[in-house]
N, C-alpha and C positions, 0 to 999 in steps of 0.2 A: 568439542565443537569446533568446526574449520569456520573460518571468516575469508571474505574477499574485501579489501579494500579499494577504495580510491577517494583520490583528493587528498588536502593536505592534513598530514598524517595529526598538527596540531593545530590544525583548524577549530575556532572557536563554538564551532556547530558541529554534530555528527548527528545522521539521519540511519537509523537501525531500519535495514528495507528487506523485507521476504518477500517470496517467491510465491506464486499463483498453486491451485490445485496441481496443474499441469505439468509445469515446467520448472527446472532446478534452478540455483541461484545462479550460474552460469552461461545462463539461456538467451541470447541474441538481444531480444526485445528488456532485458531487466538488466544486460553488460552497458546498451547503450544509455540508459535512461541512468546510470549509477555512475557510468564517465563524464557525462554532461553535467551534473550535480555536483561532480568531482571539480572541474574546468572549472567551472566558478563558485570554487573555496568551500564546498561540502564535504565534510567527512562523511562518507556512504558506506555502510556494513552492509555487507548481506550475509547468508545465512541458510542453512537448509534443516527444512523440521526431520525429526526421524525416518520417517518414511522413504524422504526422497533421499537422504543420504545412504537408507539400506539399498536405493537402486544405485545409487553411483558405486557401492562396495560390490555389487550384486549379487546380495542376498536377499531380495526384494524385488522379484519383476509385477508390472502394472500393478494392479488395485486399487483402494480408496486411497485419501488421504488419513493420514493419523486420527483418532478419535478428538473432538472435542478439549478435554480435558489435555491430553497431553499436548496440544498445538497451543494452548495457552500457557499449562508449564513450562513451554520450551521460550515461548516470548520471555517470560518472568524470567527464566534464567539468563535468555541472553542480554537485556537490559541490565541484570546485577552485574553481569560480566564488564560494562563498559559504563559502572560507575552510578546506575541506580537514575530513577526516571528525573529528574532533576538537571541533568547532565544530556541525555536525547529529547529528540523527538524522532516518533516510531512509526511506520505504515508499510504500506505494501503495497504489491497487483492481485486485484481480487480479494483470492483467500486471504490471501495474506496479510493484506487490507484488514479486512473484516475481523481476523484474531486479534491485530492490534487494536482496534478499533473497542474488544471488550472487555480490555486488560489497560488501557490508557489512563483511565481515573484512578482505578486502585495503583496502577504504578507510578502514577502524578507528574508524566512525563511533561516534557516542556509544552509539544504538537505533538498532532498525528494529521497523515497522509496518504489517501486513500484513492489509489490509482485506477477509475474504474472499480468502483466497489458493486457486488453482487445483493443488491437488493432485494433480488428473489432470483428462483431458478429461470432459466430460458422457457419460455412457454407456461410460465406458471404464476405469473401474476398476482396470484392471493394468497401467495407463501411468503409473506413480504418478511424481511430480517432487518424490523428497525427499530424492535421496541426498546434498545439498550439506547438508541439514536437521540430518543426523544427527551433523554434526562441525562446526555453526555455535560460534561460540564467539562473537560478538553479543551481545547482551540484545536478546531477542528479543521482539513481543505479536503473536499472530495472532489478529484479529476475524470468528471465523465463525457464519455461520449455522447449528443445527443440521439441515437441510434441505436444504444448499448441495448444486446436483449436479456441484460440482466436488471437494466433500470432506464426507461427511456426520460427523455425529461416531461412527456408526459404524463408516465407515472408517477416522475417522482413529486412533481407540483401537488400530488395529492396527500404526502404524506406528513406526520408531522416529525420534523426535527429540530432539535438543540439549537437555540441562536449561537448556541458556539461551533455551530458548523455551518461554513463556505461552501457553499457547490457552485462549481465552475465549469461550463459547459464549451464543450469542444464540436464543434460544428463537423455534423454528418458522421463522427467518429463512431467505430464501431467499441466494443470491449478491450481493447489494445490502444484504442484512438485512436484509428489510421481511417481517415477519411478516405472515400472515393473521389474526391475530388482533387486534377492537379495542381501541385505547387501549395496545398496547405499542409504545412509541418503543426500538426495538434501536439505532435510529443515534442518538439521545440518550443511551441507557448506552453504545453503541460509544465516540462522540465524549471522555464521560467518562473513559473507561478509557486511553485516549489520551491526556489531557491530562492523566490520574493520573501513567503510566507516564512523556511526559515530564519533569514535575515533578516527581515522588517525593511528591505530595502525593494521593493517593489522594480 
């Protein structure tokens, strides 16, 4: 398993952070959000599931992601690798999110941190992916956009979730958080709220 680091190396804190459907752990939008968290005092892992690592070797051009089962074995393993859930807190973009997000209690991780998490598909609104959500017992931050078309906050007011989860709402953000609007930085208050909920220091 390859890791990218950033931040201090024995930092009190380290956040275990994968990668979207999409995009590999090296990806623009997941370098910047993992130096930021780094800048103030985060240890940041990231990490790539099987799939996308076959494309970076390329033996693996497009397709799905990994099946289910093995995108949570590969969380389990990389948690044990950096000392077992007691020692992290684990989340991601999206997918990635959302793996951690079903592996968090049984690995009894400190938090989880869920960047833009996929609630349901784009355009599919009654495919909703929360019923793990609603008996998490984690300490939970979900970083949404309110615009996201995988959960707007209109949908999501309808749902029911774990009082141990945060949702925190990013104005006009889309799935990445990048508002259309100039001069708001959503992944700058994202990033914040992040290394708030890490640290307990808001």
């Amino acid at each position: 398993m390859n890791y990218l680091n950033d931040g201090p190396a024995k930092s009190k804190h380290t956040f275990l952070f994968a990668h979207g459907a999409g995009g590999p752990m090296d990806h623009a939008w997941m370098t910047q959000v993992a130096r930021a968290m780094g800048e103030r005092g985060v240890r940041v892992v990231r990490f790539e599931f099987p799939y996308m690592a076959a494309r970076r070797e390329g033996t693996k051009r497009g397709g799905a992601p990994d099946r289910q089962p093995v995108l949570l074995d590969t969380w389990r393993s990389v948690i044990e690798d950096h000392g077992g859930g007691s020692k992290v807190f684990i989340g991601g973009k999206s997918m990635g999110g959302r793996m951690a997000s079903m592996v968090a209690d049984d690995a009894e991780v400190r938090g989880l941190i869920c960047f833009g998490y996929p609630f349901h598909p784009p355009g599919k609104p009654e495919q909703v992916r929360t019923a793990h959500l609603e008996k998490l017992g984690t300490p939970a931050l979900i970083l949404q956009g309110t615009r996201d078309p995988f959960g707007t906050q209109d949908d999501v007011s309808t749902y029911v979730l774990s009082k141990a989860i945060r949702v925190e709402w990013l104005p006009d953000g889309d799935h990445s958080l990048k508002s259309r609007q100039k001069g708001v930085d959503n992944l700058g208050k994202a990033v914040d709220l992040a290394v708030g909920f890490i640290t307990g220091k808001p």
